[in-house]
C-alpha positions in Angstrom: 74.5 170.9 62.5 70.9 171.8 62.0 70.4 168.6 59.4 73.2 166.4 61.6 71.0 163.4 62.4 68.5 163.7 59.1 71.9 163.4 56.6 73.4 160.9 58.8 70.5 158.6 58.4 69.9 159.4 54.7 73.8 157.9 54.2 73.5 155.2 55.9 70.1 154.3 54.4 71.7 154.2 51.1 73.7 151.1 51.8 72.3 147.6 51.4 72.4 146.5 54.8 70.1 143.3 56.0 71.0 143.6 59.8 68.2 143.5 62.0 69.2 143.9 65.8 65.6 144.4 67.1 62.8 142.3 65.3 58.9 142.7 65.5 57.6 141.6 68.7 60.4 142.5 71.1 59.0 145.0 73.7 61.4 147.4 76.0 61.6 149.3 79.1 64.2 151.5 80.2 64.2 154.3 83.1 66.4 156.9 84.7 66.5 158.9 88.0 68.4 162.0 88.8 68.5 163.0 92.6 69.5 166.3 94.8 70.3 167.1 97.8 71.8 169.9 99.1 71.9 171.6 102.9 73.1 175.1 103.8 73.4 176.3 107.7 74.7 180.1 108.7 75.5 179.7 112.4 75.8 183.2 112.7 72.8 184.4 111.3 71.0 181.8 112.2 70.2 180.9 108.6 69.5 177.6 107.4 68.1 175.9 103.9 67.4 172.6 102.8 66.8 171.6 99.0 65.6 168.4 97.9 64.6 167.0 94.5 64.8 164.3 91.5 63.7 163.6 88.3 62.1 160.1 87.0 61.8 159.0 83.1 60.3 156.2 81.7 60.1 154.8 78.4 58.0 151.9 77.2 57.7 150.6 74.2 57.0 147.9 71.1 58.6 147.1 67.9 56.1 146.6 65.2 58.6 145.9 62.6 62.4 145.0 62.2 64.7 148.2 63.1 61.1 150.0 64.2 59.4 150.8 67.7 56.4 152.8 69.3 55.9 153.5 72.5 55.3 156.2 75.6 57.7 157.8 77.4 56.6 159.5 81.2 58.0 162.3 83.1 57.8 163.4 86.9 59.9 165.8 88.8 59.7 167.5 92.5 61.8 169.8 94.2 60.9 170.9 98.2 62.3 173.7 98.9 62.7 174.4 102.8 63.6 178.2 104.3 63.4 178.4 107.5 65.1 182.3 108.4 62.5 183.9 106.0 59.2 185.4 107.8 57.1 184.6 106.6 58.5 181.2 105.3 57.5 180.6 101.3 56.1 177.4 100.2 57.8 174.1 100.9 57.0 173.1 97.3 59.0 174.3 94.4 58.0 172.6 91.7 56.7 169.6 90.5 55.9 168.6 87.2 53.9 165.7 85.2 54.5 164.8 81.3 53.7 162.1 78.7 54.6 162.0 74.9 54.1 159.5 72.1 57.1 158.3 70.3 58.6 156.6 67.0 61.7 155.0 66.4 64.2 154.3 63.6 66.8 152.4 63.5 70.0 152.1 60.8 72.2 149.0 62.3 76.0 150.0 61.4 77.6 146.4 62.4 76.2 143.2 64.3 75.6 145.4 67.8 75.5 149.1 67.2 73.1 151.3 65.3 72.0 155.0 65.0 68.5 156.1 65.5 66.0 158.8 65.4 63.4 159.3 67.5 60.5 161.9 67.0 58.0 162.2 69.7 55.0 164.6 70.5 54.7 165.8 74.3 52.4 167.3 76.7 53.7 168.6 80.0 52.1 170.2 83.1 54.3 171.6 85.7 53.7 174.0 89.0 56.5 176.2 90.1 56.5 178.6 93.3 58.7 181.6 93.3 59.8 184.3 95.8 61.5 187.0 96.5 63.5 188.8 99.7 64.9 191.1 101.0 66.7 191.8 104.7 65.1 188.5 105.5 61.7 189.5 104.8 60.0 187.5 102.0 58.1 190.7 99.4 56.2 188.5 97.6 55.2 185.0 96.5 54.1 184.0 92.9 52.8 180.5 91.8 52.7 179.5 88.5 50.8 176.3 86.5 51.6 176.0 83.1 51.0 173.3 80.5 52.7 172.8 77.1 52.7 170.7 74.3 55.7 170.1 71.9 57.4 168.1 69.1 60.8 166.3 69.5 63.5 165.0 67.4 66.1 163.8 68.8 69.1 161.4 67.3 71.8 159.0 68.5 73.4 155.4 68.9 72.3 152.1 70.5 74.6 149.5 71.5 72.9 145.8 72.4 75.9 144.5 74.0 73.5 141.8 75.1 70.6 139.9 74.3 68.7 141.3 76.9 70.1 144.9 77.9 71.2 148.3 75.2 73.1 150.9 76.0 71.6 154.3 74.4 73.4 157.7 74.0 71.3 160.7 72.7 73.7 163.2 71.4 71.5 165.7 69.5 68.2 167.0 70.1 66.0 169.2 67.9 62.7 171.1 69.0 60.4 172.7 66.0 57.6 173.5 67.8 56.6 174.3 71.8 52.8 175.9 72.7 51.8 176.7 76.2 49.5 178.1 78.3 50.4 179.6 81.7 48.2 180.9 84.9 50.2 183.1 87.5 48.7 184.1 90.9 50.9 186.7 92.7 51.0 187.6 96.6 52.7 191.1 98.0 53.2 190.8 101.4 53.9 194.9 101.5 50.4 196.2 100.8 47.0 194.6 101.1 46.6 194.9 97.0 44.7 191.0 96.8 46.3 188.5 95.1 46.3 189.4 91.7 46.4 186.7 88.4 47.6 186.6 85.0 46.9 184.5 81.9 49.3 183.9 79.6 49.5 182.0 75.9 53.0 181.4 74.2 53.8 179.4 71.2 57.5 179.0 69.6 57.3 178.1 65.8 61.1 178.4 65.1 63.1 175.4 65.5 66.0 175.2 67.9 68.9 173.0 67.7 71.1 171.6 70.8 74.0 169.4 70.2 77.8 168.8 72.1 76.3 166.7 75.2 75.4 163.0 75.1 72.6 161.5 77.4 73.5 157.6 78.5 70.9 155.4 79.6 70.5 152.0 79.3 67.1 149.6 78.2 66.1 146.0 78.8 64.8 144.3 75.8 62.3 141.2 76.4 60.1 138.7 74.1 56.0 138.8 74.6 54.9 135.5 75.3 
């Protein structure tokens, strides 16, 4: 599984094929949201919770030659997070999170409309989270973390132009080699009078991981420059 989406291209690239479904000078853009919203209420406890969030990705991007594209892809996320039986109440924020990353795609058309790609991209990411723990109702402490990272992506699947206009994409294999990130933690106990206390943190990962067995849809609008 590990060299899935590397073999498959190397096949394919073996075989004379002149197709060309996306030619130099056609730009793209294609997004996707993902929302939650949940509510919990205890009428006998009087306990009540509220959770709301979403995701946003954006890609945007240029081909510079036939079966070829470059581009940025951008990342935002929020999730509020309100607890109203806990004394004190932790913070209404959860977590919210910025990112960018610099992509490359490559195309293999397999007949008039479909093709499999790969797509390698470099990242950088900056996300805060809140944390807490409780206990009989009381909240014990509070912890807030920022953290940014930086990473490399590969990640593999199929694109369908079913129109002249619009592609369907499905992502179906995804392959990290390398993640570093840098992490500063404040930390609150609300049983003592100990100051809030901080932490620094560096962690890098330099062993590949490999995720396969679920397929990401989304679709993209293709346009001309004039």
């Amino acid at each position: 599984m590990k060299h899935l989406a590397v073999t498959l291209l190397l096949a394919l690239s073996s075989v004379s094929l002149t197709l060309a479904q996306f030619t130099t000078g056609q730009s793209f853009v294609s997004g996707a949201i993902d929302l939650t919203a949940t509510s919990f209420k205890a009428n006998q406890q009087n306990e009540s919770s509220d959770y709301y969030g979403y995701n946003v990705f954006t890609s945007l991007g240029t081909f510079t030659k036939e079966n070829r594209a470059v581009g940025w892809g951008f990342q935002h996320s929020l999730v509020i997070n309100r607890i109203s039986y806990l004394d004190p109440q932790p913070r209404l924020l959860r977590n919210i999170g910025f990112g960018a990353d610099r992509f490359v795609e490559f195309y293999q058309p397999l007949i008039s409309q479909l093709s499999v790609y790969l797509r390698p991209s470099v990242g950088l990411f900056y996300s805060l989270q809140n944390q807490y723990n409780a206990q009989n109702l009381r909240l014990i402490d509070q912890q807030q973390r920022h953290a940014l990272s930086l990473g490399a992506n590969l990640s593999a699947g199929l694109a369908w132009r079913f129109a002249p206009k619009w592609a369907l994409y499905g992502s179906f294999a995804f392959f990290d080699p390398i993640s570093i990130s840098g992490e500063l933690t404040s930390t609150k106990d609300y049983r003592s009078q100990i100051p809030d206390s901080r932490s620094r943190s560096f962690t890098y990962r330099l062993s590949p991981t490999l995720s396969s067995g679920s397929v990401n849809l989304g679709f993209r609008y293709i346009y001309d420059k004039k």
